[in-house]
N, C-alpha and C positions, 0 to 999 in steps of 0.2 A: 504494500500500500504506500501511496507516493505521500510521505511527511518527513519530519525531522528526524521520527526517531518511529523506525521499523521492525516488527518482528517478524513479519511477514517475507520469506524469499518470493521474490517476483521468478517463474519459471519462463525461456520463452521457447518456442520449438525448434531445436537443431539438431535436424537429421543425421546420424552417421553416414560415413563415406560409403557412397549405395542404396542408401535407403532415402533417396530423394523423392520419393512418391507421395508423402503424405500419407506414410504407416508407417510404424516401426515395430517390428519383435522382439520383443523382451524378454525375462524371465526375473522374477521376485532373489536368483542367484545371480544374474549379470545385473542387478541393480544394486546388489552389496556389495558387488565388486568393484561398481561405478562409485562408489561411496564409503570410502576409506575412513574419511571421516565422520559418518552418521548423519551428515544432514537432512537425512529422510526424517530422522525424528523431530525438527522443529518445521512449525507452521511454513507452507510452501502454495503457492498459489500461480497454477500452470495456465496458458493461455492456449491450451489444448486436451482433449480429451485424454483418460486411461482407463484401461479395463483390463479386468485380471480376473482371473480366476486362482482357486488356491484346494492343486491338484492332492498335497499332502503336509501336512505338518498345522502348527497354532500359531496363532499373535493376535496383534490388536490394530487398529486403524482408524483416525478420527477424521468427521469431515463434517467443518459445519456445525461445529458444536452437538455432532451426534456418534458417541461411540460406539464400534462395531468390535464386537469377538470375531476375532478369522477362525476358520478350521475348514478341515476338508469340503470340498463344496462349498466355499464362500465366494461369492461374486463380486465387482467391486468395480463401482463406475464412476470416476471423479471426471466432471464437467469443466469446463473451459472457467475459469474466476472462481471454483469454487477452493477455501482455503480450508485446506487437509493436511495431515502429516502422518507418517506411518510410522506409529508408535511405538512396534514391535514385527519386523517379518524376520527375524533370524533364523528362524524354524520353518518358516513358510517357501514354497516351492510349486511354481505351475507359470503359464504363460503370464506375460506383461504386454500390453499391444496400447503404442503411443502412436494417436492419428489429431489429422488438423480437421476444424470444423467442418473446410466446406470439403472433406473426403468421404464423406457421409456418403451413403448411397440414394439418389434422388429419387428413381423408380419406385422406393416403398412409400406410398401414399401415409402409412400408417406410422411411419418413425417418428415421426415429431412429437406425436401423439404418445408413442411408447415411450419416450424416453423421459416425457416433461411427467408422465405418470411414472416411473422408475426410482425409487430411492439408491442411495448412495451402496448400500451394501443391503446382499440378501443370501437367501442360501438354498441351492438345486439339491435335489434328491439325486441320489447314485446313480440311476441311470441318465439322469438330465446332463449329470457332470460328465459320465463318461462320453456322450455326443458331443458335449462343448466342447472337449476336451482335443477331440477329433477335428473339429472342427476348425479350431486353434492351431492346430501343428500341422494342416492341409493351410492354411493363409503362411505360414509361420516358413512351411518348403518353399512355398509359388516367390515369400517373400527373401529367402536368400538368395534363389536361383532367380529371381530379375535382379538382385544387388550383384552376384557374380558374373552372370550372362545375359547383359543387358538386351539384345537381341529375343530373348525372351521375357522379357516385362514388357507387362499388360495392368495398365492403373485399376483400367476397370474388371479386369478380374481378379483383384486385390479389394476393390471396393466390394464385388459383390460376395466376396469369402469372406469380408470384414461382415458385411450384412446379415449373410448365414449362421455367424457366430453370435451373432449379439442375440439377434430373434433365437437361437436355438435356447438360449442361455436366459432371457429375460423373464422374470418372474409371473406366476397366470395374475395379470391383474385385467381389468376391462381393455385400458389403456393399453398393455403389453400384447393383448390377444385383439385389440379390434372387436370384442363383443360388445360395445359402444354402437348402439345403431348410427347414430349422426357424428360420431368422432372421424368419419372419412371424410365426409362433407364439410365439415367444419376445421380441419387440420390447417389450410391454407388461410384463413381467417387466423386462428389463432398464433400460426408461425408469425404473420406477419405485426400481430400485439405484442406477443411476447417478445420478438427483436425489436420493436419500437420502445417498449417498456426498458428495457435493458439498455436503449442509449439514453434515453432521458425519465428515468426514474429519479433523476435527482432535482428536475425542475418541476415535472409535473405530475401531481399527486391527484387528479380526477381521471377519472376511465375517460369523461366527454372531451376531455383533450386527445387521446387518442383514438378516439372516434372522429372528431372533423381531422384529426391528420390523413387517419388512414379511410378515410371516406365511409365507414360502416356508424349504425348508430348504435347506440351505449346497448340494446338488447342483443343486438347481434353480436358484439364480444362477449357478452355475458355467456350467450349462448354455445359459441364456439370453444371458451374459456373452461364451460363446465364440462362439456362433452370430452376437451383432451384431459384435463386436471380433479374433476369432481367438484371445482371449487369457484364460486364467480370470479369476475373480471377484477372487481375492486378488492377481495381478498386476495387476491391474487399479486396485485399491485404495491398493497398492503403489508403482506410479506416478504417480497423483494426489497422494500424501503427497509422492514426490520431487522432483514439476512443482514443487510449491508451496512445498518445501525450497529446492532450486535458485533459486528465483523470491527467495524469501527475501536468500538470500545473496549473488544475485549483484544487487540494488535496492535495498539497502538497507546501513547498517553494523551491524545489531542482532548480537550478539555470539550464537556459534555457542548456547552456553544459551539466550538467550531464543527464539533462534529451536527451540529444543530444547522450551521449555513452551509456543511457540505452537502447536505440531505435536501437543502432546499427548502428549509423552515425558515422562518422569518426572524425566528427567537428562541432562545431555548426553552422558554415556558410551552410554546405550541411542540415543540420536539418532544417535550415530557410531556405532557397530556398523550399524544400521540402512541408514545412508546411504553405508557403504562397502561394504555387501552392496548394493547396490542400482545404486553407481554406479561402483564399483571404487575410490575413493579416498576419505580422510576429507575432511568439508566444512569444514576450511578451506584444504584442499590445493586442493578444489575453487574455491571462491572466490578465491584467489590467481591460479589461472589462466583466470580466466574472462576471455573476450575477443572481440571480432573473429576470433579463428581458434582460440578456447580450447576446452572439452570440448562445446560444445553445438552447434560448427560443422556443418553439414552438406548 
C-alpha cells in the first residue's frame, strides 16, 4: 500500500525466462526455494492471480483477514489486490499456477460469475483432488514444453487447461456451477460494475453513480449483482469500501482521517459512522484489535 510506512509487499508479475505467456507453474517447493528468506510469511499483495492446490502435507494461509487451515485437498485462490500471506507451507506440496488477469479464458460465459462467488480457500473431496490434480500437471507439461520448445506454444491452449483446472476444482456453489438461472444473463452486467467499482470505489459510494456511468439503472445492477454474488449492488459496494478500510488500518499506521479522505469521506466522523455500521465497531477499536485471532479470524 502506497504511504510512508508499509507493511504490505507490493507483488508485480514477472515471468520467468519462458514463461512469457501469462501463466506460470509452480509448486508450494519451488516457492520455498524462491524464498530463502521467508517473505511468504508477511502480508504481500500481488497484482495477479494464484491458485494452488495442496496435493499433500499441513499449514496455514491468511487472506483478507480470513484464516485458512491447508491440508490435503485444500484449494486456494488469491485474486489480483487481494492482501494475503502464507503463514505456514513448509509441509505443504502440490501445484502453484501464477496467471495475469486478462489470461483468463473469455469463452466461459460463467467465470466471472464463479469466481466473484468463490472464497479465498476451500477444500475438494478425494476424488475432486485427484482430477484437479491431473489437471494441473496436463497445463503444468503443455507449460514447460512451450517454455522449452517454443514452436510448440499455444496461449490459448494454456488458457483453456488453465480453464479446465479451475472449473474442475471450484467448489459446488450456484455461482461455481451456473445453477443461477439468470447469473449467465446477467455476468456481463455485473463484470462491467464490478470493474467500475474497483476503479473508483474511493470516490463514489452510490450504486446510481454507477449506473449513469455504465448506462444501466440502479435495478439492473442490483439485479445482475445478486444473481453473480447472492448479494445486492450497494452491499456489495459497501464491502469493497470496508475490505479496503480494514486493509487500510490494519497495514499501515495512517491515522483513522487520512484513511477517512483516502476512502473518499469527507471526514472522519462520516468514515466512522460508516464503518461501525458496517463492521459493528468504530475503526480504531477495530485496528486495536486486529490480530492473529482478532475480528477478521475465521
Amino acid at each position: 500500500m502506497e504511504n510512508g510506512h508499509s507493511a504490505v509487499r507490493q507483488l508485480r508479475y514477472l515471468p520467468a525466462v519462458g514463461s512469457a505467456y501469462g501463466v506460470e507453474v509452480l509448486s508450494f517447493a519451488a516457492l520455498r526455494s524462491m524464498d530463502p528468506q521467508r517473505r511468504r510469511v508477511q502480508p504481500q499483495r500481488p497484482d495477479f492471480h494464484v491458485f494452488a492446490l495442496v496435493g499433500s502435507g499441513t499449514g496455514s494461509h491468511e487472506a483478507d483477514f480470513h484464516h485458512y487451515r491447508l491440508a490435503e485437498g485444500s484449494a486456494v485462490w488469491i485474486r489480483p489486490g487481494t492482501v494475503h500471506r502464507w503463514s505456514d507451507i513448509d509441509a505443504c506440496d502440490g501445484p502453484l499456477i501464477l496467471f495475469r488477469p486478462e489470461f483468463r479464458p473469455g469463452f466461459l460465459s460463467g467465470f466471472t460469475a464463479a469466481e466473484a462467488g468463490t472464497p479465498a480457500g476451500w477444500q475438494l473431496d478425494p476424488q475432486r483432488l485427484s482430477l484437479a490434480l491431473l489437471a494441473a500437471d496436463h497445463l503444468g507439461r503443455e507449460h514447460s514444453a512451450a517454455a522449452h520448445t517454443p514452436r510448440l506454444a499455444s496461449p490459448a491452449l494454456l488458457s483453456h487447461l488453465l480453464a479446465a483446472l479451475i472449473l474442475r476444482a471450484l467448489p459446488d456453489t450456484p455461482a461455481a456451477t451456473g445453477a443461477t438461472p439468470s447469473a449467465g444473463a446477467h455476468t456481463d452486467v455485473f463484470r462491467a460494475y464490478r470493474a467500475t467499482v474497483e476503479e473508483h470505489f474511493t470516490d463514489w459510494h452510490h450504486v446510481a453513480d454507477y449506473a449513469g456511468a455504465l448506462g444501466y439503472d440502479v435495478r439492473t445492477l442490483t439485479r445482475a449483482t445478486r444473481a453473480a454474488t447472492g448479494t445486492g449492488a450497494k452491499e456489495f459496494l459497501d464491502q469493497r469500501i470496508l475490505l479496503e478500510a480494514r486493509r487500510l488500518l490494519a497495514h499501515t499506521d495512517l491515522p483513522v482521517g487520512t484513511c477517512a479522505r483516502r476512502l473518499g469521506f469527507r471526514d472522519a466522523g462520516n468514515f466512522t459512522t460508516f464503518f461501525r455500521r458496517q463492521a459493528g465497531m468504530p475503526p480504531a477499536t477495530w485496528r486495536a484489535s486486529y490480530g492473529p485471532a482478532g475480528p477478521g479470524a475465521g
